[in-house]
C-alpha positions as CSV (number, residue, x, y, z in Angstrom):
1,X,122.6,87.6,99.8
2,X,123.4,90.8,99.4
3,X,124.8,93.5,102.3
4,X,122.1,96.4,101.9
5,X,122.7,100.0,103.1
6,X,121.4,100.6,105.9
7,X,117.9,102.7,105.2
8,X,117.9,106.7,105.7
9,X,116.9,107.6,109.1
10,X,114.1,110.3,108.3
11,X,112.6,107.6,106.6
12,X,108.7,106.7,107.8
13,X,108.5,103.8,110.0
14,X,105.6,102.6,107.7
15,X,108.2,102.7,104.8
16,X,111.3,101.3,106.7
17,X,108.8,98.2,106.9
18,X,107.9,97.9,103.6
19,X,111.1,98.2,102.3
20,X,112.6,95.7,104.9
21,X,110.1,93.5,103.8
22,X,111.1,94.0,99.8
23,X,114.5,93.6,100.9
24,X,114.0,90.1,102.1
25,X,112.0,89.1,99.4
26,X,114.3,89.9,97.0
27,X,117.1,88.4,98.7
28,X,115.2,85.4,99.8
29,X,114.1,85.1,95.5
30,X,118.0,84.9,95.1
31,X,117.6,87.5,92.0
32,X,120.2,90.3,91.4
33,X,118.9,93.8,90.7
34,X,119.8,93.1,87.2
35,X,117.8,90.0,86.9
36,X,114.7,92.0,89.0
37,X,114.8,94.5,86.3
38,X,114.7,91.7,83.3
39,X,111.9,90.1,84.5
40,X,109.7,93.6,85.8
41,X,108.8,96.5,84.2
42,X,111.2,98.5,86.5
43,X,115.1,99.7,85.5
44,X,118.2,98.1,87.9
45,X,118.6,102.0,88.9
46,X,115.2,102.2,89.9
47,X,114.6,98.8,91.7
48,X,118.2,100.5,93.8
49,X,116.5,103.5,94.8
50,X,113.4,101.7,95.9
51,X,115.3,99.3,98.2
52,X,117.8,101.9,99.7
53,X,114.9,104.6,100.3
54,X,115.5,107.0,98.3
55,X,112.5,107.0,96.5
56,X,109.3,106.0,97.5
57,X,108.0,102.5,96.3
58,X,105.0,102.3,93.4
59,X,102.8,99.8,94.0
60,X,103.2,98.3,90.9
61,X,106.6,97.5,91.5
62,X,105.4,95.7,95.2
63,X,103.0,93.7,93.1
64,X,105.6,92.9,90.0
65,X,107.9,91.8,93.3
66,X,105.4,89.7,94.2
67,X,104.8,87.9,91.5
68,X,108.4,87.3,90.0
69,X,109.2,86.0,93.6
70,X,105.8,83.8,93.3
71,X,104.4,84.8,96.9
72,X,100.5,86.3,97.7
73,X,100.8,90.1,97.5
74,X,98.2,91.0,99.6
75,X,100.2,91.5,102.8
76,X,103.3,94.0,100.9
77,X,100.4,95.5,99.2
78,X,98.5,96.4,102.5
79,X,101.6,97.3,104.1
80,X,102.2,99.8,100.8
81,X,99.1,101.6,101.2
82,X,99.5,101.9,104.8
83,X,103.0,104.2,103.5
84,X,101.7,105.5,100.8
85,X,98.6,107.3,103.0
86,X,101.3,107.8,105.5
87,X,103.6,110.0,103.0
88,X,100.0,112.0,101.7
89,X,98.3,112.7,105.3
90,X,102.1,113.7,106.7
91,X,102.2,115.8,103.6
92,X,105.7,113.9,102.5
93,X,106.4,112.6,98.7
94,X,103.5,110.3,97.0
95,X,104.5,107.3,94.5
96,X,103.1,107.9,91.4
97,X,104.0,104.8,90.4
98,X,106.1,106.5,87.5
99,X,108.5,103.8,86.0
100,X,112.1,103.3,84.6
């Protein structure tokens, strides 16, 4: 498993648990950020930024997640729309679920 950064501190609370949740996920699947970007429609780079927080997560990439890991989406996908109308009411940064 890898040793992750630990995740910016001005970071959302409803983000910090989706992307503690992504984390595990990915570490759990056993797949290198290399291997997540070969088998999603996502680049290493951007799959990086996701996971340290340093940009926010498109929905898309929680459901490709999802599905290269083989597990139910509907709980990461709740718990991205929960963030991503967190980031819009607080006026912060909105996914646009723009890709590689």
């Amino acid at each position: 498993m890898s040793r992750w950064k630990e995740l910016p501190a001005a970071l959302a609370d409803h983000e910090h648990t989706l992307i503690a949740q992504l984390r595990r996920l990915k570490d759990h699947s056993g797949l290198s950020l290399t291997a997540l970007a070969a088998r999603t429609a996502y680049s290493r780079s951007s799959w990086a930024r996701y996971l340290n927080g340093k940009q926010p997560v498109p929905m898309q990439a929680v459901e490709e997640l999802a599905r290269v890991c083989a597990v139910e989406p509907t709980r990461l996908v709740v718990l991205c729309e929960v963030a991503i109308r967190a980031r819009g009411a607080g006026g912060g940064r909105i996914s646009d679920g723009a890709r590689r």
